[in-house]
C-alpha positions in Angstrom: -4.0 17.8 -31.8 -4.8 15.2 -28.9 -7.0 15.8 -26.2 -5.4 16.4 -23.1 -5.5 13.0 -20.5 -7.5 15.1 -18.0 -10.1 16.7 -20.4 -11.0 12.9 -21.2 -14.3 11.5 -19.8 -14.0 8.2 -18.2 -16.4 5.6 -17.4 -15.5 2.1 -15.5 -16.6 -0.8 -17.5 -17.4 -4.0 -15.1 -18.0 -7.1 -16.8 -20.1 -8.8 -13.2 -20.6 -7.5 -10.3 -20.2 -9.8 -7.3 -19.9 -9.5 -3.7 -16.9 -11.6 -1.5 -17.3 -13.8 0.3 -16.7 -12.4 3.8 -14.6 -15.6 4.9 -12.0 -14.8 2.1 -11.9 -10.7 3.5 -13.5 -7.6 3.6 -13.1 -4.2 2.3 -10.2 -1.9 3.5 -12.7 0.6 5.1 -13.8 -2.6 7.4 -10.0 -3.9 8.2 -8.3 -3.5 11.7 -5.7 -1.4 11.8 -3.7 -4.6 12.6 -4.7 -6.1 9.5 -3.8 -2.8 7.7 -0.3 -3.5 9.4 0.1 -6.7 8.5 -1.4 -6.6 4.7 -0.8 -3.3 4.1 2.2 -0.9 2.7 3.7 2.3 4.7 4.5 4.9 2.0 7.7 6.0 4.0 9.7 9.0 2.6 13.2 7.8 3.6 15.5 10.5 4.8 18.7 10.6 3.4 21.4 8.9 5.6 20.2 5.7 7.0 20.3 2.6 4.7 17.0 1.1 3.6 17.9 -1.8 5.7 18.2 0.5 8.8 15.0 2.3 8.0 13.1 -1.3 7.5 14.6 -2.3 10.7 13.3 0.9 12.3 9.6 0.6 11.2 9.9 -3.4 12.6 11.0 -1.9 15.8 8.6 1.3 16.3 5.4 -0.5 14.6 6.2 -3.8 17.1 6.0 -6.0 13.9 8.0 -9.5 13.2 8.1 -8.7 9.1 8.9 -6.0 7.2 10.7 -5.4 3.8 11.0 -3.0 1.5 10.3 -2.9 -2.7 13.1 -2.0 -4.2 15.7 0.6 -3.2 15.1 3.6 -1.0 17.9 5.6 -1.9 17.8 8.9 -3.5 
């Protein structure tokens, strides 16, 4: 019988640590919430009605953003 996933012990392997060059980023704790808007991803649970298109247009309008898209469809 197999163990169970969450009864497994897990350790994280790391072959080098290194640290980034701050030039090149920083960690999400240290972002802007600007930068969070504009790299980031809403997790939007999409009502059912409006198209994904609407919805993407909706976020552009009430987040005052240029770009937006969406991953795949949003339809249920």
């Amino acid at each position: 019988m197999a163990t169970p996933p969450w009864e497994i012990t897990r350790s994280l392997l790391a072959k080098a640590s290194e640290e980034t060059d701050p030039k090149y980023g920083c960690t999400p704790e240290n972002r802007s919430f600007r930068n969070h808007l504009r790299y980031g991803v809403i997790n939007l649970d999409k009502p059912p009605g409006p198209t994904s298109h609407e919805v993407v247009a909706w976020v552009k309008r009430i987040m005052n953003i240029e770009r937006a898209g969406h991953g795949g469809t949003l339809e249920i």
